[in-house]
TIKOL-546063 format. One line per field, with one value per residue (C-alpha): residue number from 1; x, y, z. Coordinates in Angstrom, 3 decimals, m for minus. Example, Ala and Ser with C-alpha at 12.3 -4.5 7.8 and 13.67 -1.06 7.14 Angstrom:
BEGIN
num	1 / 2
px	12.300 / 13.670
py	m4.500 / m1.060
pz	7.800 / 7.140
***
This chain:
BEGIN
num	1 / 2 / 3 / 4 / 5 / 6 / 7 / 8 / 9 / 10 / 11 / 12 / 13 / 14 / 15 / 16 / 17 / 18 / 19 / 20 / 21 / 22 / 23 / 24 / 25 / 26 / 27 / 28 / 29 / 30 / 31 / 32 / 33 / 34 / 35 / 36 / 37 / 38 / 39 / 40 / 41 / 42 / 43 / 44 / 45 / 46 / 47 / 48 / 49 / 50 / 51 / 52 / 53 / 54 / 55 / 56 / 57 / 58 / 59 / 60 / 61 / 62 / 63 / 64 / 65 / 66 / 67 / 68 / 69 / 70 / 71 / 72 / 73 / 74 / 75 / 76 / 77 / 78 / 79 / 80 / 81 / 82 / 83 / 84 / 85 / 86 / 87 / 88 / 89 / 90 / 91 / 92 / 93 / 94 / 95 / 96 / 97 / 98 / 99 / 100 / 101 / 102 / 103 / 104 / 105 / 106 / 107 / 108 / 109 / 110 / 111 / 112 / 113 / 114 / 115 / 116 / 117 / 118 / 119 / 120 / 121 / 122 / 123 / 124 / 125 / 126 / 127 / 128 / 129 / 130 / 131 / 132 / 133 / 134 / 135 / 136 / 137 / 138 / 139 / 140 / 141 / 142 / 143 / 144 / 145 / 146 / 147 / 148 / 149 / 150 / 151 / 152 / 153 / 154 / 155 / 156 / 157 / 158 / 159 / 160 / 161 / 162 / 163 / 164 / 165 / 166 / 167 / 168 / 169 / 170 / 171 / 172 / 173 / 174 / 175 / 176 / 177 / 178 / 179 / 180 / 181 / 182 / 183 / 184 / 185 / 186 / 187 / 188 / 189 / 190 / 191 / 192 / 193 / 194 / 195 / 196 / 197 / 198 / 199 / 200 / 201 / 202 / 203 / 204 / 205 / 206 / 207 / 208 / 209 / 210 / 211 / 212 / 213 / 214 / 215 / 216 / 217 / 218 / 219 / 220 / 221 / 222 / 223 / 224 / 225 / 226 / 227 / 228 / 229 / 230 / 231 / 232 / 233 / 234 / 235 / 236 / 237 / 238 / 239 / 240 / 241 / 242 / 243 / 244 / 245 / 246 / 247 / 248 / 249 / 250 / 251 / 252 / 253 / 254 / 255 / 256 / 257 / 258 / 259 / 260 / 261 / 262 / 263 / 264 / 265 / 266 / 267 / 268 / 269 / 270 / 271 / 272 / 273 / 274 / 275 / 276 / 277 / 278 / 279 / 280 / 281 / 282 / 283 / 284 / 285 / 286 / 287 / 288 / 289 / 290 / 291 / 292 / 293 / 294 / 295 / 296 / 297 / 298 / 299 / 300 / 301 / 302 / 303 / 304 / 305 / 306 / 307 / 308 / 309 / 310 / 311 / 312 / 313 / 314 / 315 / 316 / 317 / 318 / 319 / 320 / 321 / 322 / 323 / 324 / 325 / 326 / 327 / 328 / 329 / 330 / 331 / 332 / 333 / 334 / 335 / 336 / 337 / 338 / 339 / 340 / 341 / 342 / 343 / 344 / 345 / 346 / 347 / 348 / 349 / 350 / 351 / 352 / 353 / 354 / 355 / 356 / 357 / 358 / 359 / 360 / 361 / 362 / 363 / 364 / 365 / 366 / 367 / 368 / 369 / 370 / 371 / 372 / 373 / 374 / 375 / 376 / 377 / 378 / 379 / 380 / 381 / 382 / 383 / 384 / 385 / 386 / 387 / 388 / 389 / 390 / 391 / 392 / 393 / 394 / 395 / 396 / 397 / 398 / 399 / 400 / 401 / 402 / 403 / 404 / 405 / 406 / 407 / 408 / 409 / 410 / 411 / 412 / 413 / 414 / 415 / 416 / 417 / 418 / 419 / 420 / 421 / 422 / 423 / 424 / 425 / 426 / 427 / 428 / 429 / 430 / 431 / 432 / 433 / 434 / 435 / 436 / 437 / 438 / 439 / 440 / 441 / 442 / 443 / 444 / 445 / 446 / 447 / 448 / 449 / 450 / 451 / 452 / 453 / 454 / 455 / 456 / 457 / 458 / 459 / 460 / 461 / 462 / 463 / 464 / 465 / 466 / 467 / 468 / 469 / 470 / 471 / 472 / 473 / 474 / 475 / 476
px	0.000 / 1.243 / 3.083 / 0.751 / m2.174 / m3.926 / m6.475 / m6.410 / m6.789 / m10.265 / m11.383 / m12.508 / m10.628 / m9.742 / m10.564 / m13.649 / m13.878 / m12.435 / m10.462 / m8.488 / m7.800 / m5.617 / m3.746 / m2.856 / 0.435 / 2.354 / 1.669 / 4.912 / 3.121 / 0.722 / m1.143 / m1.706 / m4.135 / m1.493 / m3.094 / m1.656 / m5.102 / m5.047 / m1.159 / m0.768 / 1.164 / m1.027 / m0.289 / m2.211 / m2.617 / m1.320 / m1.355 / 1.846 / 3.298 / 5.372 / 7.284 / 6.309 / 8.539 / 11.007 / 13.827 / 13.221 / 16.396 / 13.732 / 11.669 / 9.422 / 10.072 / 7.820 / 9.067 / 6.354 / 3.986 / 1.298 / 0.068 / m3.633 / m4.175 / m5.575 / m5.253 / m7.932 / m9.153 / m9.034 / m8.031 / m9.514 / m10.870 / m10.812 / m12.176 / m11.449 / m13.587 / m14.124 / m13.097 / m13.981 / m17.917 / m16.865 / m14.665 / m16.698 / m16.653 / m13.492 / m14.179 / m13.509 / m10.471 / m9.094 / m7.431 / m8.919 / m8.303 / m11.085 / m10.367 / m12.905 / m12.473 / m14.002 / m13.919 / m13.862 / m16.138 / m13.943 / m13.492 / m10.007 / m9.710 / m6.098 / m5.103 / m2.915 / m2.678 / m0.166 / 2.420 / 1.218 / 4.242 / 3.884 / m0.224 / m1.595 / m4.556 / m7.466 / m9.966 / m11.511 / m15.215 / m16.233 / m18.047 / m20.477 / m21.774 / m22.096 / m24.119 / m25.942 / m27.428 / m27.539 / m27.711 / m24.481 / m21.556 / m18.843 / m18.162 / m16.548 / m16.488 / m16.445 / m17.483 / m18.015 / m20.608 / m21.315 / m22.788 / m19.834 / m21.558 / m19.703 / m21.438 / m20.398 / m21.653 / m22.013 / m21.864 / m24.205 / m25.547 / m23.247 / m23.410 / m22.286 / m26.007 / m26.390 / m30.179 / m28.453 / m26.488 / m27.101 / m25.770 / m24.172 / m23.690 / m21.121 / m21.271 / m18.321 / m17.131 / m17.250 / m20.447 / m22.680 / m26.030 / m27.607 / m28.522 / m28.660 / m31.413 / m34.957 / m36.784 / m37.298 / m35.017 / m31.776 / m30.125 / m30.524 / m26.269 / m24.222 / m20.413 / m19.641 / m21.253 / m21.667 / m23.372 / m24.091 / m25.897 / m27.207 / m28.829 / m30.214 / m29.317 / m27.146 / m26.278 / m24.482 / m23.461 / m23.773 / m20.642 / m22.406 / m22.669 / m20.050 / m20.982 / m20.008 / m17.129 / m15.025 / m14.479 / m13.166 / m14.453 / m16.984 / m19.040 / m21.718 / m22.639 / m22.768 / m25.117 / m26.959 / m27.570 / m25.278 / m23.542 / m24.919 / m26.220 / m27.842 / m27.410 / m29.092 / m30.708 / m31.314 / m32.458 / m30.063 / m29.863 / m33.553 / m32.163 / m35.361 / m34.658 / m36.457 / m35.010 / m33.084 / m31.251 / m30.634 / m27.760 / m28.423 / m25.523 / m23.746 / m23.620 / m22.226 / m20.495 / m20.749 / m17.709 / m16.361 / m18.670 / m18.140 / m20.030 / m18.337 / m16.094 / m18.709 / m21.166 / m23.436 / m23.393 / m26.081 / m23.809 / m21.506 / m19.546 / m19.615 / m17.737 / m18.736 / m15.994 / m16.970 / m18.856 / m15.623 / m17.627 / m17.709 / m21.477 / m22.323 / m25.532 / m27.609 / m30.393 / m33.082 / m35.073 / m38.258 / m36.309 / m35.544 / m32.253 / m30.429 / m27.574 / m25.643 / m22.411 / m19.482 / m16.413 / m16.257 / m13.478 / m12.889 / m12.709 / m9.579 / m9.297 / m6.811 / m5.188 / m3.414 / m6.851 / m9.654 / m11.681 / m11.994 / m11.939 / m10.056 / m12.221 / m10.353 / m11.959 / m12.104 / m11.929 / m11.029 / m11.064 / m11.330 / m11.508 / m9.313 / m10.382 / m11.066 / m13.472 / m10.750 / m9.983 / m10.958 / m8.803 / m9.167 / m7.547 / m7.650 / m6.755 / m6.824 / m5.485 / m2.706 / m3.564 / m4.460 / m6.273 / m6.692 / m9.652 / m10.663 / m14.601 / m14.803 / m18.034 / m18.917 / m20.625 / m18.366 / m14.833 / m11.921 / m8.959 / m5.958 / m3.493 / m2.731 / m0.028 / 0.933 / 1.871 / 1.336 / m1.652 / m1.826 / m1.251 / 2.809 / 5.653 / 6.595 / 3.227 / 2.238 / m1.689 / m1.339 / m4.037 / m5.574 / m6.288 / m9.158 / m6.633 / m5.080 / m1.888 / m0.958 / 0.254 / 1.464 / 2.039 / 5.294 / 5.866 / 8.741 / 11.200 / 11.241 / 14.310 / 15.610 / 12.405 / 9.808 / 6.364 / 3.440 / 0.124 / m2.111 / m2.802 / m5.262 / m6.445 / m5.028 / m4.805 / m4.295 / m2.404 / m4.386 / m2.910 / m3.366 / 0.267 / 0.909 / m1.091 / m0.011 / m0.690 / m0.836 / m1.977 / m3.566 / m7.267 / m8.688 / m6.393 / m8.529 / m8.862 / m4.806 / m4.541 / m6.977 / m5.652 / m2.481 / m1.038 / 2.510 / 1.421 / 0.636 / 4.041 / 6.097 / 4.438 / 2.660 / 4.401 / 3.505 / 4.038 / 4.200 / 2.637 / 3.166 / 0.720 / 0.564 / m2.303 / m2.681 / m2.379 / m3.127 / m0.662 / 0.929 / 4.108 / 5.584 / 7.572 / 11.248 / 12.347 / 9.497 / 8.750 / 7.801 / 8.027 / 5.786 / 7.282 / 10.418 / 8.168 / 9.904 / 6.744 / 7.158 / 5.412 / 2.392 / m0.656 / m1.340 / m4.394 / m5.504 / m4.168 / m4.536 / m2.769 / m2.676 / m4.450 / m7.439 / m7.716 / m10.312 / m11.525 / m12.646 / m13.470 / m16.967 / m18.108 / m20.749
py	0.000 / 3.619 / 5.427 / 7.691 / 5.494 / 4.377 / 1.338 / m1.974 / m4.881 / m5.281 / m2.267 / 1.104 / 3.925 / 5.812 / 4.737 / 2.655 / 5.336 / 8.962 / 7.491 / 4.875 / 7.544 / 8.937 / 6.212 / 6.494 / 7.049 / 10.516 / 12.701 / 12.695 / 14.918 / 17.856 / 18.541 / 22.789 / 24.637 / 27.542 / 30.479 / 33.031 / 34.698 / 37.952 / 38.641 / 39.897 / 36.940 / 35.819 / 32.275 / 28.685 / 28.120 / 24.816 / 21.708 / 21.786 / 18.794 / 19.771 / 17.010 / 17.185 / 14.124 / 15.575 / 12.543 / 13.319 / 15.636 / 17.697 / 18.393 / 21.623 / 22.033 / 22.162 / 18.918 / 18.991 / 21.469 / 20.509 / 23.549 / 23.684 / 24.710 / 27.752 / 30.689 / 32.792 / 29.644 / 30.710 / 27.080 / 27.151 / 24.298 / 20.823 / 17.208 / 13.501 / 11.276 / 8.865 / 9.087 / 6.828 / 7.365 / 4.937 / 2.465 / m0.129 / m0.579 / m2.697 / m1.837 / 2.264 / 3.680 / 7.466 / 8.168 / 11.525 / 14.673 / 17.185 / 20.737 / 23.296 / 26.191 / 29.389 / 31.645 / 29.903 / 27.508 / 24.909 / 21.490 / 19.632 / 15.851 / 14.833 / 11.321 / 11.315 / 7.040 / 6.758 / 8.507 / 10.487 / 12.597 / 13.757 / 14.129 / 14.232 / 16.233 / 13.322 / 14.962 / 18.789 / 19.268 / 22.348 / 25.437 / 25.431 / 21.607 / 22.958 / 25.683 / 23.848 / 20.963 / 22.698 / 26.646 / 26.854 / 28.029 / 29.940 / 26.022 / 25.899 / 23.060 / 19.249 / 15.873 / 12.419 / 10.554 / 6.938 / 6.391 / 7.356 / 10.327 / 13.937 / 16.622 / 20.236 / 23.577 / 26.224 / 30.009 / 31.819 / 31.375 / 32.233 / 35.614 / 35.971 / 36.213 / 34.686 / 33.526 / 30.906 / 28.912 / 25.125 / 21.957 / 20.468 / 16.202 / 14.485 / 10.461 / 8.463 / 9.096 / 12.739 / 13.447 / 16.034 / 14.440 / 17.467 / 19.745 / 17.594 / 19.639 / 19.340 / 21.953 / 25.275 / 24.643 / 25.990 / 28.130 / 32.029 / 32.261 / 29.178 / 28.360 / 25.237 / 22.320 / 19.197 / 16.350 / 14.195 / 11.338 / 9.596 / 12.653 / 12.353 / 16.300 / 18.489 / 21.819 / 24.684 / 27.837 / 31.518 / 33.517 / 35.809 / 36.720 / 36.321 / 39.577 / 41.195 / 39.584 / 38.660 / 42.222 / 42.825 / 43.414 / 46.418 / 46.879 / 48.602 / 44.994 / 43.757 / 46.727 / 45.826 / 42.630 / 40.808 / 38.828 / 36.062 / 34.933 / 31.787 / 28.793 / 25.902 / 22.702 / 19.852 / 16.685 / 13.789 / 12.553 / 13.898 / 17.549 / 19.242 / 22.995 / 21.654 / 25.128 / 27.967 / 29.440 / 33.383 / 34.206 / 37.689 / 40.575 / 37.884 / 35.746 / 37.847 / 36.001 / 32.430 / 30.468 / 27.015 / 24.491 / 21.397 / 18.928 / 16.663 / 13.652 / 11.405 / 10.549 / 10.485 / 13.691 / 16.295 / 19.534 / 21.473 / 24.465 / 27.332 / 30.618 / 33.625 / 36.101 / 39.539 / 39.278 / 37.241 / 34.855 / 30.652 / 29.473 / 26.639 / 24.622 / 21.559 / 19.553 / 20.344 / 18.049 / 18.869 / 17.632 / 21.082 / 22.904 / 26.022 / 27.832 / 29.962 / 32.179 / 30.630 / 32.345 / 35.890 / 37.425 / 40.985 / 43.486 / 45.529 / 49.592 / 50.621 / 53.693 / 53.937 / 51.695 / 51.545 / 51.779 / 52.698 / 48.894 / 45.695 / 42.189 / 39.339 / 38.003 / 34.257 / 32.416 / 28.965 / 26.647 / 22.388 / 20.234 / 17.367 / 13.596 / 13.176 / 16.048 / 17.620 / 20.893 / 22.961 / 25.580 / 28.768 / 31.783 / 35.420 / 36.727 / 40.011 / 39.921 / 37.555 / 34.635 / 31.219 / 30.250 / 26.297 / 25.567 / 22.661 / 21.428 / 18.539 / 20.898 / 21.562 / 24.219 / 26.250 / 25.750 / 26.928 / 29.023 / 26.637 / 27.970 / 31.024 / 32.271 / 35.209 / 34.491 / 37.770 / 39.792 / 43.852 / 44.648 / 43.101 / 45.853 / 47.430 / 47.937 / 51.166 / 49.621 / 50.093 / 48.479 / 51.310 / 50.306 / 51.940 / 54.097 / 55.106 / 52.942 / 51.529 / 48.121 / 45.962 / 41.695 / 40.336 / 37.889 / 35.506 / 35.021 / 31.068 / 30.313 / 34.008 / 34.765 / 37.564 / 36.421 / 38.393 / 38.517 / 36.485 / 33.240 / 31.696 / 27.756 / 25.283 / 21.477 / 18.971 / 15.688 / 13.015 / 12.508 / 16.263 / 16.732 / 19.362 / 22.254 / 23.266 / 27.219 / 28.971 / 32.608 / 33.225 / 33.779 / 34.965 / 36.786 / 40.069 / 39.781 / 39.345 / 42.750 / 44.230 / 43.575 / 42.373 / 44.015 / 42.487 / 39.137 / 39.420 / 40.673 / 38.674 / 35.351 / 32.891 / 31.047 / 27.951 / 26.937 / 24.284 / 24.948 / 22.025 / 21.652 / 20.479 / 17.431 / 16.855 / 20.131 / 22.022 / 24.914 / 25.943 / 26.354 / 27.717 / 25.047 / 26.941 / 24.139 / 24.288 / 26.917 / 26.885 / 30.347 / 30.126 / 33.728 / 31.353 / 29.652 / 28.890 / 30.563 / 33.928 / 34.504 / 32.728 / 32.781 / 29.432 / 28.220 / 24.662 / 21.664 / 18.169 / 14.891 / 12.001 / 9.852 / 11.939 / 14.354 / 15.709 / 18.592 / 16.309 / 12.948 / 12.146 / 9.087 / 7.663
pz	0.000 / m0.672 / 1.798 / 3.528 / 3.766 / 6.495 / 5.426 / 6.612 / 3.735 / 5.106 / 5.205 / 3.579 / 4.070 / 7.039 / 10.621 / 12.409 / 15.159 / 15.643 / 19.158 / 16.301 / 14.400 / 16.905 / 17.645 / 13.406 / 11.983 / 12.917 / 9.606 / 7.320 / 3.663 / 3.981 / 0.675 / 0.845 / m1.682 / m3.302 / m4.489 / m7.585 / m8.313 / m7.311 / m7.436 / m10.753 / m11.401 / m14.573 / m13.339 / m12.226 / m8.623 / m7.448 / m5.127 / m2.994 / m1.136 / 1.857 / 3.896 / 7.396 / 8.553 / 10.597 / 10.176 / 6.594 / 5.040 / 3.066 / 6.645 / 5.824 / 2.602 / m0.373 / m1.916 / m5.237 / m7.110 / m9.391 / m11.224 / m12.487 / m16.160 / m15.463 / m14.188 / m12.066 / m9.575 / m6.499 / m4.807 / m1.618 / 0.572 / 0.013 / 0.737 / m0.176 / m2.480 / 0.662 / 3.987 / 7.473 / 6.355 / 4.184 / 6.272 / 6.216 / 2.695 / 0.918 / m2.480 / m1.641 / m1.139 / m0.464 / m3.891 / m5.060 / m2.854 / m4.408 / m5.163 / m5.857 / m7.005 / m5.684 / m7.775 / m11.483 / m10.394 / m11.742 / m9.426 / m9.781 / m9.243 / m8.155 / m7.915 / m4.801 / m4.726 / m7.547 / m5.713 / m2.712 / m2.796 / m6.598 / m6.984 / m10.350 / m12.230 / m12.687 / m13.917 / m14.280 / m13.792 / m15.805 / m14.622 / m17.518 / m16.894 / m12.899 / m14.153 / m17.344 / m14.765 / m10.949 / m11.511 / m9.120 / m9.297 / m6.683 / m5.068 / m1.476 / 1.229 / m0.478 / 1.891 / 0.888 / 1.817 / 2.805 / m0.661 / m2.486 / m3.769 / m3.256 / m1.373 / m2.629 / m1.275 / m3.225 / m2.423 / m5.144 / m9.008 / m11.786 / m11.665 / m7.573 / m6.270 / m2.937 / m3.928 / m6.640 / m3.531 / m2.649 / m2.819 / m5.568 / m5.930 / m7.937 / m7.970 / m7.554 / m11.058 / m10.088 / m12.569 / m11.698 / m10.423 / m9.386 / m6.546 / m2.834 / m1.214 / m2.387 / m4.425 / m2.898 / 0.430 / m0.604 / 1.898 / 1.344 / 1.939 / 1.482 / 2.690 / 5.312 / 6.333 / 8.568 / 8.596 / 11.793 / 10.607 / 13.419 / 14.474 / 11.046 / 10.653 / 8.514 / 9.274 / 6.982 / 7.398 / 5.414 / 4.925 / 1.940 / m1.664 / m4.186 / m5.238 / m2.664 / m0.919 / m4.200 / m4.199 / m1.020 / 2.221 / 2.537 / 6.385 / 3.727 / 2.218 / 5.797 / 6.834 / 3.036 / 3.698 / 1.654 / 4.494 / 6.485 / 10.189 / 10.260 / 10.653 / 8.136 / 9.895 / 6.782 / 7.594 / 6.737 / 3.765 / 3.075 / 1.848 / 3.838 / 5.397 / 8.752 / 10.673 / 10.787 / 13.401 / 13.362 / 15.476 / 15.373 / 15.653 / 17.965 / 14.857 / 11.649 / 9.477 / 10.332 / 8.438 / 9.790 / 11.045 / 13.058 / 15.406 / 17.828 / 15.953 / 18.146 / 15.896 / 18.961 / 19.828 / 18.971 / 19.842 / 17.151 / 17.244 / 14.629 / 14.402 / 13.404 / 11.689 / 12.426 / 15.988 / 17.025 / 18.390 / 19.164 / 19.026 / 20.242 / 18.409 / 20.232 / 19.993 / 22.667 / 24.459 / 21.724 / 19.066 / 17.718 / 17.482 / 19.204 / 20.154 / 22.706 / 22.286 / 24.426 / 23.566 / 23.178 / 21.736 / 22.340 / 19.947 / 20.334 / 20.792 / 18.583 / 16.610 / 12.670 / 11.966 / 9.456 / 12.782 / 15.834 / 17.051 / 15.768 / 15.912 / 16.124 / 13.327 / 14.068 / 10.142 / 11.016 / 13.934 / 14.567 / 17.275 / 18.419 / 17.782 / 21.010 / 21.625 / 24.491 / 22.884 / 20.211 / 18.737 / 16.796 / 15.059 / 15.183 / 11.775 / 12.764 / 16.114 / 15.475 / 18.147 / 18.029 / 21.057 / 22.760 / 24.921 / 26.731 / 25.639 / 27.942 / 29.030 / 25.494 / 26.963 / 29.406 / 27.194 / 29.292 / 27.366 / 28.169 / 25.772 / 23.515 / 21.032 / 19.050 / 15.476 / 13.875 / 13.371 / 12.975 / 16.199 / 16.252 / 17.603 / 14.607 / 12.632 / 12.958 / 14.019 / 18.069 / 20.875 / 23.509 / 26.933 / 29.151 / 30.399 / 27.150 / 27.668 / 24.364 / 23.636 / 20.561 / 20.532 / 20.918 / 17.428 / 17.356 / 14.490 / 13.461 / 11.942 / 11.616 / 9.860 / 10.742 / 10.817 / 8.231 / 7.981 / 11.005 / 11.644 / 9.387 / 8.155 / 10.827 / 10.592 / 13.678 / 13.908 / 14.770 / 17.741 / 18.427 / 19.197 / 16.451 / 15.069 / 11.666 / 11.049 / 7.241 / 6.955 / 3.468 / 3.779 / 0.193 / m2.172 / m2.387 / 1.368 / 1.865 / m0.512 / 1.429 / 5.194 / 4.899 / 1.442 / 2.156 / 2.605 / m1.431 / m1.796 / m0.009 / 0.210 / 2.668 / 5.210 / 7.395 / 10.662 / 13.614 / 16.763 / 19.819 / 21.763 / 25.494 / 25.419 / 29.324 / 31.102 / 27.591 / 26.318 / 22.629 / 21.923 / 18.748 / 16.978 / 15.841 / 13.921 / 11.223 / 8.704 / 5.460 / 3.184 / 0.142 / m0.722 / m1.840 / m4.841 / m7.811 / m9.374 / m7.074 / m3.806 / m3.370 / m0.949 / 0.808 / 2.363 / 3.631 / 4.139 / 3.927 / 5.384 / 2.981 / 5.573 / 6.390 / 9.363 / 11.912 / 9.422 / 6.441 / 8.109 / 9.656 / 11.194 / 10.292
***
């Protein structure tokens, strides 16, 4: 079997349970989505490989690149053509990491089997056949499903409206079937989801239109309407809008959404970008669905701004495999944060890092106290090299050991916040993390500087073990 894999002979792939997924192999590739759109470059985005095996003599370094063949993508997230929903089935296998793309509307197939260190392009689903059989385009998160099917969401119609979003479904041979949800139940703003199927539920989340944040951020659209605050509740596999949840000026911006790795347990997480805020959702005793804000994160004072105060602007988080700790960035701010869920609903802040952010000594952006004292972040240099930008997408091992940081969010977003992240490049990082007591730590052995590209700088974004990991695996 190929290095990298994790399947037993008798099995499908991944793991029967999310605790034997942490007793897996320690991760030794990372596949990372590697943006050019929006640099001026004129060039493909790409797939990179970076060797995360540390007895390995080319240890964080970007050891392969497969370009796409075209330029303008926008590669963003990404998902597997089966993962452990599939374990119990022999005659599936993980060979096909899936790689929409958000702004072209194209989707990239990339065998990864062959050899898991060099991928290679498969297949390219078209925008027009998207558009021709499902009305969608603007394509973001990607999950397979126990039937071998692929489960897509999509962000708008063709022309960016929010209205046009839904779910797309490819089959197994990565055909477009058609639209998942039934007739007249598509969500008014699309952008993550999660299923939880023995809770028989689904539940997505509404970042906005295409329209309006493919241009750059603007509060106007937010105060127009054009961004998002609900949550979606589908029933599973049934595609039926049974409720939404409207999280109200607590909730703006909803992005990354996750339920417990238990597949018993009726209680996710979501977090919501511009109120800074970790909401937790639930099943109530009646059957129906709600939520509560649990983490707060508060917005800064500051001066040299855009305004007046700084949010922390949470864009990604996960949680471990166990359900101990869940983690999540501050873009803005700079910090990644650790808390410990084993009360899903009081979490408890047991670690906390500073990795960059607008805020750092030397940016001329500086934090006011109540009593007008001012205040920037202290940001290490890893290996004699000054961090940029904020922390961003993060992955976890699956023993939850390591926390792997990259700071690209969207290209027009980057230009917009963080104009010499564009310039000089992307980097990644390695954060260690304390699993007993809890604590992070950053790693000053790893770092990996996508401004050294062969290509020029470039902008990357998530990543993706070989193996599977606790942000694109659900148990079934």
């Amino acid at each position: 079997m190929a290095s990298g894999f994790c399947c037993a002979a008798k099995t499908g792939p991944g793991y029967s349970s999310p605790l034997a997924a942490m007793n897996g192999p320690r991760e030794q590739l990372l596949y990372v989505t590697c943006v050019y759109n929006g640099s001026g470059k004129g060039k493909p985005d790409f797939l990179a490989t970076v060797d995360v095996d540390p007895t390995s003599p080319t240890y964080s370094k970007v050891i392969h690149r497969l370009s796409v063949p075209y330029a303008g993508d926008e590669l963003h997230h990404s998902g597997w053509n089966a993962c452990s929903s599939c374990h119990g089935d022999s005659s599936v296998s993980r060979r096909f990491l899936i790689l929409p793309s958000l702004l072209s509307s194209r989707i990239y197939v990339i065998n990864t089997a062959n050899d898991p260190r060099a991928p290679s392009l498969f297949k390219v689903v078209q925008p027009e056949e998207i558009e021709q059989k499902t009305g969608l385009a603007f394509p973001h998160t990607s999950h397979c499903l126990a039937s071998g099917d692929l489960l897509i969401s999509c962000l708008g119609d063709k022309d960016g409206n929010a209205k046009g979003s839904g779910f797309l479904l490819l089959n197994s041979d990565f055909k477009v079937k058609g639209r998942w949800e039934k007739p007249g139940h598509s969500p008014e703003f699309g952008y993550d989801f999660w299923y939880q199927p023995r809770h028989k539920i689904m539940v997505s989340s509404s970042w906005g239109a295409p329209a309006a944040f493919s241009k750059g951020f603007d509060l106007q659209h937010v105060a127009d309407g054009l961004y998002g605050r609900h949550l979606n509740i589908y029933s599973w596999p049934g595609g039926e809008l049974k409720q939404i949840l409207d999280l109200g000026p607590s909730g703006l911006l909803p992005l990354e959404t996750r339920f417990l790795h238990d597949p018993d347990k009726d209680i996710g997480y979501v977090g919501t970008a511009l109120s800074s805020n970790m909401i937790r959702f639930f099943k109530t005793l009646d059957g129906t669905w709600s939520h509560e804000v649990v983490i707060s994160v508060k917005p800064l004072k500051v001066k040299n701004w855009i305004l007046p105060e700084m949010p922390g602007l949470i864009t990604d988080f996960l949680i471990s495999l166990d359900d101990r700790f869940l983690y999540f960035v501050n873009w803005l701010q700079g910090d990644i944060r650790q808390y410990n869920i084993e009360d899903p609903s009081k979490p408890a802040l047991t670690g906390q890092v500073w990795v960059g952010g607008l805020v750092s000594k030397g940016s001329a952006v500086v934090a006011v106290d109540e009593e007008g004292k001012e205040t920037q972040f202290d940001i290490p240099e890893v290996k004699g090299n000054k961090l940029r930008g904020g922390p961003q997408m993060i992955q976890l091992s699956l023993d939850g050991k390591r926390l792997y940081v990259t700071n690209s969010l969207f290209s027009v977003w980057d230009s917009q916040f963080y104009p010499d992240l564009v310039r000089d490049g992307a980097h990644m990082l390695q954060i260690d993390v304390n699993t007993d007591k809890g604590g992070l730590s950053v790693n000053t052995d790893f770092f990996v500087d996508f401004g050294l590209e062969p290509g020029g700088p470039a902008l990357a974004h998530e990543m993706r073990y070989p193996g599977g990991d606790c942000t694109s695996d659900i148990w079934v």
